[in-house]
Every structure is written in structure tokens, then in C-alpha cells.
C-alpha positions in Angstrom: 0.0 0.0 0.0 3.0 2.1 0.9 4.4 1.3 -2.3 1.2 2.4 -4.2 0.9 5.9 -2.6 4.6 6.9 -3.8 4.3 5.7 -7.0 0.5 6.9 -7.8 0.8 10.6 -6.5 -2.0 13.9 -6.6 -5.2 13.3 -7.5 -6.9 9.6 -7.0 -10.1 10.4 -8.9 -8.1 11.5 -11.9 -5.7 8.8 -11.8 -9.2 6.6 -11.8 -10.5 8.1 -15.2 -7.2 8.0 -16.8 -6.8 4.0 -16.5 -10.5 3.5 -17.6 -10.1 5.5 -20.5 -6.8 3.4 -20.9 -9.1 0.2 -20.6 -11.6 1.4 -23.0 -8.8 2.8 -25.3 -6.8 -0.9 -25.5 -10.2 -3.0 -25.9 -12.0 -0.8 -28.5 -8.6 -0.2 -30.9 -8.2 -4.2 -30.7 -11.8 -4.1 -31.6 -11.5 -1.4 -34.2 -8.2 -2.4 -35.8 -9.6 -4.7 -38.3 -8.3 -2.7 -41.4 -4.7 -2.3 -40.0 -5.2 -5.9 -39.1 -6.2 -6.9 -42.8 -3.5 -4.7 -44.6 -0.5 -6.1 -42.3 -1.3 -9.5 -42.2 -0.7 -9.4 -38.3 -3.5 -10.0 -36.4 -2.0 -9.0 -33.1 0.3 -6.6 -34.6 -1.6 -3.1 -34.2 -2.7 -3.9 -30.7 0.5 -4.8 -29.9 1.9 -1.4 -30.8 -0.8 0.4 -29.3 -0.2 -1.4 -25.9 3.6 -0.6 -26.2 2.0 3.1 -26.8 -0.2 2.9 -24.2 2.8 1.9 -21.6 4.9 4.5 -22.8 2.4 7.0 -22.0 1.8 5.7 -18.5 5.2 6.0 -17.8 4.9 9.8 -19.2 2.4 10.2 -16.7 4.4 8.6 -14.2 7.6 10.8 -14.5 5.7 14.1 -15.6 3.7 14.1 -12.1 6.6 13.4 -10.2 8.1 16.8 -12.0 7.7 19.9 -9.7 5.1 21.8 -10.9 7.5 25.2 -10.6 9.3 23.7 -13.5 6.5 23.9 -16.0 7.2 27.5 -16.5 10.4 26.6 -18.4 8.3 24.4 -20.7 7.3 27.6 -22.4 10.1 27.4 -24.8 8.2 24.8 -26.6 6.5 27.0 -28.3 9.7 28.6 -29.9 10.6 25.1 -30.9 7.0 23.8 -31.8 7.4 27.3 -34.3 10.0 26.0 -36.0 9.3 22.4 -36.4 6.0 23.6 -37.7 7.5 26.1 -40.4 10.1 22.8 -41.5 6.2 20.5 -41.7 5.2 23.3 -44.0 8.2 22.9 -45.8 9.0 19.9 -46.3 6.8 17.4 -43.9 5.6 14.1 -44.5 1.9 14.1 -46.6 -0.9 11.1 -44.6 -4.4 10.9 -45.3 -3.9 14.2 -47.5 -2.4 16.3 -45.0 1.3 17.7 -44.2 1.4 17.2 -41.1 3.8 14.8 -39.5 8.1 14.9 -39.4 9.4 11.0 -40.1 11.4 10.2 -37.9 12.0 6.9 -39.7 11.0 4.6 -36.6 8.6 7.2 -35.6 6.0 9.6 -36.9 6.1 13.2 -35.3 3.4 15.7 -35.0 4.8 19.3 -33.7 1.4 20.6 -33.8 0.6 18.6 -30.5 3.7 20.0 -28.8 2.7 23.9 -30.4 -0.4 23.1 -29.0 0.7 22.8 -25.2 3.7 25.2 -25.7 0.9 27.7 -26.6 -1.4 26.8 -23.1 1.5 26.5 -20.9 2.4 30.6 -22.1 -0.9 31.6 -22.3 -1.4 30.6 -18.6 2.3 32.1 -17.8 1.1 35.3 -19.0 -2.0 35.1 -17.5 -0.5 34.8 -13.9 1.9 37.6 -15.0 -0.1 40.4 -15.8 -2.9 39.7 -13.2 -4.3 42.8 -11.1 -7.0 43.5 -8.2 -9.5 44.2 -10.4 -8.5 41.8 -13.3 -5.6 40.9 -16.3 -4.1 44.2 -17.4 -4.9 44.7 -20.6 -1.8 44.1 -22.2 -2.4 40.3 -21.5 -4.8 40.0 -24.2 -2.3 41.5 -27.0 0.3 39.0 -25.8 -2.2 36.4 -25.8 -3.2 37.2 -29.6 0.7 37.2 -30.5 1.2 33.9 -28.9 -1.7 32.1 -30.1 -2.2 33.8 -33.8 1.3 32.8 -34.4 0.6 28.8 -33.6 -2.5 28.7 -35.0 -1.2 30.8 -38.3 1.3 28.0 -38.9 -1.5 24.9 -38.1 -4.7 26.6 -40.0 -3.8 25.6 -43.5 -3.1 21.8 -42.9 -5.2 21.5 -39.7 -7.5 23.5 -39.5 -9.7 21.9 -37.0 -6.7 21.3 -34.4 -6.6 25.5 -34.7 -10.2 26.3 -34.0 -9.9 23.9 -31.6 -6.4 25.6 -29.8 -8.6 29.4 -30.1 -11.1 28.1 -28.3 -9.5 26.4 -25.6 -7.4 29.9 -25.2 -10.5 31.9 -24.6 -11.9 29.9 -22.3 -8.4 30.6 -20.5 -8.9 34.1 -21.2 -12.5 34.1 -19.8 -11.1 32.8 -16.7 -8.2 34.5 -16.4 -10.4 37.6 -16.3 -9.2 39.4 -19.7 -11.8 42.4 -19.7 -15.0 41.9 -21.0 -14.6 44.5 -23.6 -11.8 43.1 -25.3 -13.1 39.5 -24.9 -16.7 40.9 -26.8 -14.5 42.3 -29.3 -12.9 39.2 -30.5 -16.0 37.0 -30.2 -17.1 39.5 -32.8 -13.5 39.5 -35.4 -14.3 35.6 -34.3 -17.8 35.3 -35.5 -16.8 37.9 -38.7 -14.2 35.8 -39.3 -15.6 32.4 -39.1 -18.6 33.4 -41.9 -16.7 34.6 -44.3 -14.0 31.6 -43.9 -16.7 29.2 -44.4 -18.3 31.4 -47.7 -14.9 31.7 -49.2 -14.6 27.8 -48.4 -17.9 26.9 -49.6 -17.9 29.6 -52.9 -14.2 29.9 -54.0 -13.9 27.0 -56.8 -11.4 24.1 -55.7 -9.2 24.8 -58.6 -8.2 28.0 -57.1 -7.5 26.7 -53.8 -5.0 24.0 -55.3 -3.6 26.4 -57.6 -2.3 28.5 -54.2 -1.3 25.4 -52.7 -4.0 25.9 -49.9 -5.1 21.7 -51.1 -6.8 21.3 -47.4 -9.7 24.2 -48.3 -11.1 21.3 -51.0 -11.5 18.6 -48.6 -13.3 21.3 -46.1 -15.1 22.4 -49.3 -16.5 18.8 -49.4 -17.0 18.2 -46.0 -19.3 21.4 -45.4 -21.1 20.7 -48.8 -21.8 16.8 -47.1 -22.7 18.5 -44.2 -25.3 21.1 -44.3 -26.4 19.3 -47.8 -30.6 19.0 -46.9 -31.7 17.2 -49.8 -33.6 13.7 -49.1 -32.3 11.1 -51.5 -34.4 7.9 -51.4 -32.7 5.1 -49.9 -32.1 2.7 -53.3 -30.2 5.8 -54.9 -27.7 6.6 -51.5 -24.3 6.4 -52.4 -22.4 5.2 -49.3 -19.0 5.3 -50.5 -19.7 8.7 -51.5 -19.2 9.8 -47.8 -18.1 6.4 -46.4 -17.1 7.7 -43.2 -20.2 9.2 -41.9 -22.5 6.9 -43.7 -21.0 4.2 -41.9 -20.5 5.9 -38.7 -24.0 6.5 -38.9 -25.3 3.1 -39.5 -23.2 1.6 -36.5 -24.9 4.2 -34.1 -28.0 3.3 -35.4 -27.7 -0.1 -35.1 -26.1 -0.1 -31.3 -29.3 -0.3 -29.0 -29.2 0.3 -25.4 -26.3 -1.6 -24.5 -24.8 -2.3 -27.9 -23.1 -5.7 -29.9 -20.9 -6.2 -26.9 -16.6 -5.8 -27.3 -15.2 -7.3 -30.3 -18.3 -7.4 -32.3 -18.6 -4.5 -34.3 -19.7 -4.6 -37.9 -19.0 -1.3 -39.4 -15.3 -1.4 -38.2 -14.2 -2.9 -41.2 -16.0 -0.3 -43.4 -14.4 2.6 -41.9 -11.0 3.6 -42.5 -10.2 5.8 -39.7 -12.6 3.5 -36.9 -9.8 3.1 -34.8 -8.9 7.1 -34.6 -11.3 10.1 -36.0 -14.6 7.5 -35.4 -13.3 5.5 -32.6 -16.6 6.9 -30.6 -19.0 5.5 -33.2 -17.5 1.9 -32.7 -17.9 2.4 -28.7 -21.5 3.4 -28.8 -22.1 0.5 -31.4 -20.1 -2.0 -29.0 -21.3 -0.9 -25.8 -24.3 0.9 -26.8 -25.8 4.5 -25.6 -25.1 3.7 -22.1 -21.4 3.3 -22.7 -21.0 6.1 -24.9 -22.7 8.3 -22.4 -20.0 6.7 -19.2 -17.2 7.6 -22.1 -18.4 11.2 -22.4 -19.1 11.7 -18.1 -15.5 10.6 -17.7 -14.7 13.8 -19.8 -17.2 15.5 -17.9 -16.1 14.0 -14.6 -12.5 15.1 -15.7 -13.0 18.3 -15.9 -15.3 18.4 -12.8 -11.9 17.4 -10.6 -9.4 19.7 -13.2 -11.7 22.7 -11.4 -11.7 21.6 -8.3 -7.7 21.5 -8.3 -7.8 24.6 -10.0 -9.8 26.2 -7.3 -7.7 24.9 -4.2 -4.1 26.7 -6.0 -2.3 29.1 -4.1 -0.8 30.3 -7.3 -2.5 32.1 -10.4 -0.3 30.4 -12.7 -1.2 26.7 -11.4 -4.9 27.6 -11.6 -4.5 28.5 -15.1 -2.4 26.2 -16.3 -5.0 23.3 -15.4 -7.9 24.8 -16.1 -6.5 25.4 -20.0 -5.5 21.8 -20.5 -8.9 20.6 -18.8 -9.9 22.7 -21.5 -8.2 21.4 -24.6 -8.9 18.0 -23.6 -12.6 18.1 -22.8 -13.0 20.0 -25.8 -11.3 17.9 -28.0 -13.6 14.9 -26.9 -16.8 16.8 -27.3 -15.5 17.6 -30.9 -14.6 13.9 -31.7 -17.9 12.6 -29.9 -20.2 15.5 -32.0 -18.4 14.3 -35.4 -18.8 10.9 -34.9 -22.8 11.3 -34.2 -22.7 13.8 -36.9 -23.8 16.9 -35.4 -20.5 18.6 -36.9 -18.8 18.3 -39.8 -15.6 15.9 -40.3 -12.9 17.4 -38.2 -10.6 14.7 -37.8 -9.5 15.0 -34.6 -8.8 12.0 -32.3 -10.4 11.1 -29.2 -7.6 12.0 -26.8 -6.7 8.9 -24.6 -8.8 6.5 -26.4 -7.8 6.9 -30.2 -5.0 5.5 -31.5 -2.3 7.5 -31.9 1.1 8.6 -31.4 2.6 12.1 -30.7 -0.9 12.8 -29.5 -1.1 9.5 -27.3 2.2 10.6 -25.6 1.6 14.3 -25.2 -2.5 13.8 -23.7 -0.5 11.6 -21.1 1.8 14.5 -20.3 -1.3 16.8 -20.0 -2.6 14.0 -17.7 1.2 14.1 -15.5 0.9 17.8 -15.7 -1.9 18.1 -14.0 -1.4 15.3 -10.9 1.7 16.9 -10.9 -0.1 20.3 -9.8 -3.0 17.8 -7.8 0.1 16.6 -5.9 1.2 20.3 -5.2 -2.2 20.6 -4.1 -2.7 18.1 -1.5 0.6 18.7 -0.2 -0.5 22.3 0.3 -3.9 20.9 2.0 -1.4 18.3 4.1 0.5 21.2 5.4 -2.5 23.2 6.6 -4.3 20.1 8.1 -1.1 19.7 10.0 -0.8 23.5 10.9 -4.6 23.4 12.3 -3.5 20.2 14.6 -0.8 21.6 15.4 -2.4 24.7 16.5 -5.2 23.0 18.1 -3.0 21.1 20.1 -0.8 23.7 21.5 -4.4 25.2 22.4 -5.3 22.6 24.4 -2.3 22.2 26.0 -2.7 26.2 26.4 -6.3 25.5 27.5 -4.6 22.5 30.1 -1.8 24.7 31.8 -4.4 27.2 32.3 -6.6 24.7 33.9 -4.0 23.2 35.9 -2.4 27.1 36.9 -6.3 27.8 38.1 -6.8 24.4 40.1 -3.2 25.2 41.6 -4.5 29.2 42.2 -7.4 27.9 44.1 -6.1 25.4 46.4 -3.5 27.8 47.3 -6.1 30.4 48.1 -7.8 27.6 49.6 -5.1 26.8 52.0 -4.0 30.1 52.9 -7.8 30.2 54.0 -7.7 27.5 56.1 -4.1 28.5 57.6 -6.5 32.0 58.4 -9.1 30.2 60.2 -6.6 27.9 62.6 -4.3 31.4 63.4 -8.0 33.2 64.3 -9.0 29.8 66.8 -5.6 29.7 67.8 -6.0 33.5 68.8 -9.2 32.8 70.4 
């Protein structure tokens, strides 16, 4: 038991969800492998990896949490680093699934846009803890905090253009917290919402020619994705294409077809239909294998995460710490709810994985350092609460021992007066 409280530091509800998610993560990529598992020839073979995977990241976890969470303010030159690894993707990275956006290591596949994106949090929170005043952030926070993050999502937008919408958001949710002034913070929801139209009308009306012409290749599959999308028309059922839109057709058709409590683990149908079931539509797989109710205990455990990332955030003694958790509860919970809201098909294709439970690799290994990041600051925490539970018993017992002497000076006070009462009375009948 000893053993178990050194190794599994800060906090035990969060070390709870991130092994379940683990658990749900290695059974459902077994289960969703199928095409990896047809194109190898290796039946075992993409499990095996993602286990591997899977350890590594625990043993991210494990040394990230055991980090002193003063340090993390020296992993802000990640984002000087991310920059240029980002530029050299641009450049000259390695093209999957359409996109530039991996560095080949050879014996390893590299993403810098996962490391940009926690570079960015961890300065946005260190700037937020900087600049805070009595009444709020000065205002030169929010120019910084455009810099930082207008520069990282500049160099993700054109290849991942999800992943930066995602990053924005998660930073204004820092920013609403980190009490940037309203005025500013209604200014940029409206460049936001300005913005946002008349990206998706120059994506939906500029011809795909033009955008490949320009090198901008990304803007066609969006193009196709929003046309999929919002498209309203009813086509009778004997004249649906489904490998028009394989993805979300058969996404679709394993949610409808899970039930209550699903085809049980291992017997999915649609997973060897999709392509990407094991990443991007992991979720749709879940709910088809365990049915609504597990798909709704997947999404609570986000939920529930970010429930005990604000409770931490709320016992910090320091801005920074507070910040620094709340933005990658943040990025994480909203990363899930964009996976989960694809893969049911309330938004359009995004292509982001469902962090922890996907399969992955940068993004496996840096969602476990979020995780060790923030037990690191849980641990910071309950050693704080630790040391005031002992300062209260410490002060309570030197007022009872206070409280004691006093009681025992009195008791000796009173027989004294007592006997010099008695010794009073004797001298008086003596006299007599």
C-alpha cells in the first residue's frame, strides 16, 4: 500500500479516469483495428503497438507528475521550438491521409502541432499569472495572448485547420477565466464570428481549382466536408451512395444499429468499413459496441474530468497553477466533445482524435503528459492541503495544551487560596 501511494501521486479520482479510459482505449482499438489488421497480415500486430504506446504514456504520466510543478514554466520554450518544427512540416513534412502534417522520424512519426499546441497553453497561462491585477488581467495580457496564439494557429490553420479552432477556443476559455476584460473578450467573439462566416463562404464559394492552384489543397476537402454537411436534400434510400461519404454513412449506421447496451466488445460490424474507426470514429465503434449507455459513461468521464481539473484549479495558491490546469482541462474536454459530436454527426468531419482512447502517437504521448501535468499540480495541491491540516493540529494542540496549563495554573490558584484560607481560620482559633 506504501508502495502504491509513492508511485500513484495527486489526485486519486483523476488517476481513476485515466486508467478507464486506458481500458476502454486498448479493448476498442483491438476491436477497431480490423483494417490495420487486414493490410499487415498481423493480427495481433496493431494492438500490440498500441499497448507498447499505451505503456509509454503511463510512464509519461508517471515521471511528468513526479516533475515539480514550478518547472513547467520553463516548458514555455516549446513554443519557440513547436514554431520551427511547424515552419520545416510546411516545408518539407511528410503528406498522410492528405495532409502535411507529420516529421518521419524513420522509426517514428512526429506531429509538432501537438507540442505547439501545449507550448501555446502553458504561455498563455504564464502570461496570464503575470499580468494579473486587483481588479483583473491588465490589458496588455490580451495583446500578448493574440501574439502567442495567432502565431501557432497561423502556422497549423492551412493543414489542420480543425486542431486550430480547436487551440482558439481552448485559449479563450483561459482568457475568460483568467479575467481578460470583457470589452476586449466581446471584441474578439465578434473578429471571431466575422471571421468564421466569411471563412466558411470563401470555403464553400471559392472553386477548388483556385485553392489548389495556391497550394492551400486542405480548403477542398473542407469544401467537401461542409457541402456533405449542411447538404438538406432527401435522397431515397435505393439511390444513397455510401461510398460517396463512407465515413459518416457508416459511422452513422453503427450508431443506429447499437441499441441500449450495444453488440458487446469485439463485435462491431461497421469497423471494417471505416477507414479511420480506430482514430477520428473511434466513438462511433464504442456506442455500437457498448451501446448508448457506454457512450454516455465515455463522455461523463470527460465530464467528470474536468469536474476534478476545477476543483484542483480552485484549491491553487498560485495564479499560474490555476491557469495552467484549467486550459488543458480545456483542450482536452474540448477535443472529446468535438470527436464525440463528429462521430454522431452533429459537426462536420474534423478529424480529430479522441484523446486517450484513439490511436495514436505524438498525440497518445503528449495527452498523457497533460494527464502528469496536471497530478503533478493535484500533488502540489494536496501537499498544500497536508500542510494546513497539519498547521490546524498543530495549533489545536498547543491550544489545548494552552487550554490544560491554564486549567492546571487555576486548580493550583485555588487550592492555594484555599489553604492560605484555612491557615487564616486555625491562626483566628488559635487566637481565640
Amino acid at each position: 500500500m506504501d508502495l502504491l501511494k509513492k508511485l500513484f501521486k495527486g489526485d486519486k479520482v483523476i488517476w481513476i479516469i485515466f486508467m478507464l479510459l486506458c481500458l476502454v482505449s486498448i479493448i476498442e482499438v483491438f476491436s477497431a483495428s480490423s483494417t490495420l489488421t487486414y493490410k499487415s497480415g498481423d493480427h495481433w500486430g496493431p494492438i500490440r503497438t498500441h499497448m507498447v504506446l499505451m505503456l509509454v504514456g503511463a510512464a509519461v504520466v508517471l515521471i511528468v507528475h513526479n516533475i515539480p510543478c514550478r518547472w513547467f514554466k520553463t516548458f514555455t520554450l516549446l513554443l519557440p521550438v513547436s514554431w520551427i518544427l511547424l515552419g520545416g512540416v510546411l516545408l518539407a513534412g511528410m503528406v498522410t491521409n492528405g495532409a502535411r502534417r507529420w516529421i518521419d522520424l524513420g522509426f517514428f512519426q512526429f506531429q509538432p502541432s501537438e507540442l505547439a499546441k501545449m507550448g501555446t497553453i502553458i504561455t498563455v497561462a504564464y502570461i496570464l499569472s503575470r499580468l494579473q491585477e486587483e481588479k483583473g488581467a491588465n490589458p496588455k495580457a490580451f495583446r500578448y495572448i493574440l501574439w502567442v496564439t495567432g502565431g501557432t494557429c497561423a502556422l497549423i490553420f492551412s493543414e489542420n485547420l480543425s486542431t486550430a479552432v480547436l487551440l482558439a477556443l481552448s485559449v479563450f476559455l483561459m482568457m475568460y477565466i483568467g479575467r481578460i476584460p470583457f470589452r476586449q473578450l466581446g471584441k474578439l467573439t465578434a473578429i471571431g464570428i466575422g471571421v468564421l462566416v466569411v471563412g466558411l463562404a470563401t470555403i464553400k464559394f471559392v472553386p477548388g481549382e483556385a485553392w489548389d492552384k495556391i497550394g492551400l489543397h486542405r480548403m477542398t476537402t473542407w469544401q467537401n466536408r461542409l457541402d456533405n454537411h449542411f447538404d438538406t436534400a432527401v435522397i431515397p434510400p435505393e439511390k444513397f451512395d455510401i461510398d460517396n461519404d463512407a465515413q459518416v454513412a457508416h459511422a452513422n449506421i453503427a450508431i443506429a444499429t447499437s441499441g441500449i447496451l450495444g453488440k458487446g466488445p469485439g463485435n462491431s460490424v461497421q469497423r471494417d468499413f471505416l477507414s479511420q474507426a480506430f482514430s477520428d470514429f473511434i466513438y462511433a465503434i464504442i456506442i455500437e459496441e457498448l451501446g448508448l449507455v457506454g457512450g454516455a459513461i465515455v463522455a461523463f468521464l470527460y465530464i467528470w474530468l474536468l469536474m476534478r481539473i476545477g476543483r484542483i484549479a480552485r484549491s491553487c495558491d498560485k495564479p499560474y497553477y490555476a491557469f495552467l490546469v484549467m486550459g488543458i482541462g480545456f483542450l482536452l474536454v474540448t477535443q472529446a466533445m468535438f470527436n464525440m459530436l463528429v462521430a454522431v454527426g452533429i459537426m462536420p468531419v474534423t478529424g480529430q482524435p479522441l484523446p486517450l482512447i484513439s490511436k495514436g502517437g505524438t498525440s497518445t504521448l503528449v495527452n498523457c503528459a497533460y494527464i502528469g501535468i496536471v497530478l503533478s499540480i493535484s500533488r502540489h495541491v494536496n501537499e498544500l492541503k497536508r500542510k494546513e491540516r497539519e498547521a490546524a493540529e498543530a495549533l489545536q494542540q498547543a491550544q489545548v495544551q494552552e487550554a490544560a496549563i491554564s486549567l492546571l495554573q487555576n486548580a493550583a490558584d485555588l487550592a492555594k487560596e484555599r489553604q492560605n484560607n484555612e491557615d487564616e481560620t486555625t491562626a483566628t482559633l488559635g487566637t481565640v
